[in-house]
C-alpha positions in Angstrom: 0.0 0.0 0.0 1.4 3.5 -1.2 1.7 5.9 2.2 -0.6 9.2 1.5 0.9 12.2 2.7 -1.5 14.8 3.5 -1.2 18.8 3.8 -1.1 20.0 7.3 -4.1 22.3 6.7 -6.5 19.6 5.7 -5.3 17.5 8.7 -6.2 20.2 11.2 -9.7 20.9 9.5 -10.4 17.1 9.6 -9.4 17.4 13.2 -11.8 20.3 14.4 -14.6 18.6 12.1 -14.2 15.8 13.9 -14.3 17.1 17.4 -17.2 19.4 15.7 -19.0 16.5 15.4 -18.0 14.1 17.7 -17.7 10.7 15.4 -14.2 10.0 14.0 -15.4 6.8 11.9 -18.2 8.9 10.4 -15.8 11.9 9.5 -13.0 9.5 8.0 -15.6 7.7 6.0 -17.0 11.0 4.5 -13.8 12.0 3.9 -12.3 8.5 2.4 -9.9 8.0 5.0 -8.8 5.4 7.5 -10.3 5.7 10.5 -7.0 4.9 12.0 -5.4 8.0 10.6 -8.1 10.3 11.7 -7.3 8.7 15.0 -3.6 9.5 15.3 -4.5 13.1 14.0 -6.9 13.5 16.8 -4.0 11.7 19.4 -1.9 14.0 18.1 -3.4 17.2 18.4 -4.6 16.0 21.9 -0.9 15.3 23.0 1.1 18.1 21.1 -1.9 21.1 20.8 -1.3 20.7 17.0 -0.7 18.3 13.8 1.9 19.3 13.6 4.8 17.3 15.0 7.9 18.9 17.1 11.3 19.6 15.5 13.6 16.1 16.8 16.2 18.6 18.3 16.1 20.3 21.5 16.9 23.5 20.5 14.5 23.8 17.7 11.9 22.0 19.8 12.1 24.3 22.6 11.9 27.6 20.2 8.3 25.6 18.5 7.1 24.8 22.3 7.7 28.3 23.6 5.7 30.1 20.3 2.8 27.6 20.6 2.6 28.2 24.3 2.8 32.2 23.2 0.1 31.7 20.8 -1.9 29.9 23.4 -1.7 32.7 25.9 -2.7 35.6 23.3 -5.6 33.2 22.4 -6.6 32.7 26.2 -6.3 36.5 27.1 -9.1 36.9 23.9 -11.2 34.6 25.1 -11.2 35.9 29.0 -11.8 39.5 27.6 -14.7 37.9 25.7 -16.0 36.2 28.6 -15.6 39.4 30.9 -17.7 41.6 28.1 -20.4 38.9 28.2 -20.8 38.6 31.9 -20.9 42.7 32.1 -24.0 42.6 29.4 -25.4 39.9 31.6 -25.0 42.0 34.3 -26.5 45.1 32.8 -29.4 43.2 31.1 -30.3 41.6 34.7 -29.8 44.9 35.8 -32.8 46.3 33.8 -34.6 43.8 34.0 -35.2 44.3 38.0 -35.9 47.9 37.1 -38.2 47.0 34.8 -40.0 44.0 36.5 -39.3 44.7 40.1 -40.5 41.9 42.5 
């Protein structure tokens, strides 16, 4: 059997489709792939945050661990500022709502 190699960006959307839906064999089989493969993508991004394996020396390895983790805090500080806007419209729409509907 001839090993497929496949492009980094198709793995990952393969990879949030799956967790998107929640069925690996039903996302492999839509997509004509082994199941197995979707598997170790999924493993993968579950053990390394990404497809995308890490560089075999330390050097390098260290440099890729340090921008992901980078990337990973920028993306957390977003989603806390998100979160804190949402829980002040909650506030203010429950807020008005005990001024409107007082009990």
């Amino acid at each position: 059997m001839k090993k497929r190699h496949y492009e980094q960006e198709f793995k990952e959307q393969i990879v949030r489709e799956c967790q998107e839906v929640g069925n690996i064999a039903l996302v492999a089989r839509r997509h004509g792939i082994s199941k197995n493969t979707v598997h170790g993508w999924v493993r993968a991004t579950r053990k390394n945050g990404s497809t995308v394996p890490l560089p075999r020396r330390e050097k390098e390895r260290f440099i890729e661990i340090e921008k992901r983790l980078e990337s990973l805090g920028q993306e957390n500080d977003q989603l806390k500022k998100i979160v804190a806007e949402k829980e002040l419209e909650l506030a203010i729409l429950r807020e008005l709502r005990d001024k409107v509907n007082p009990q």
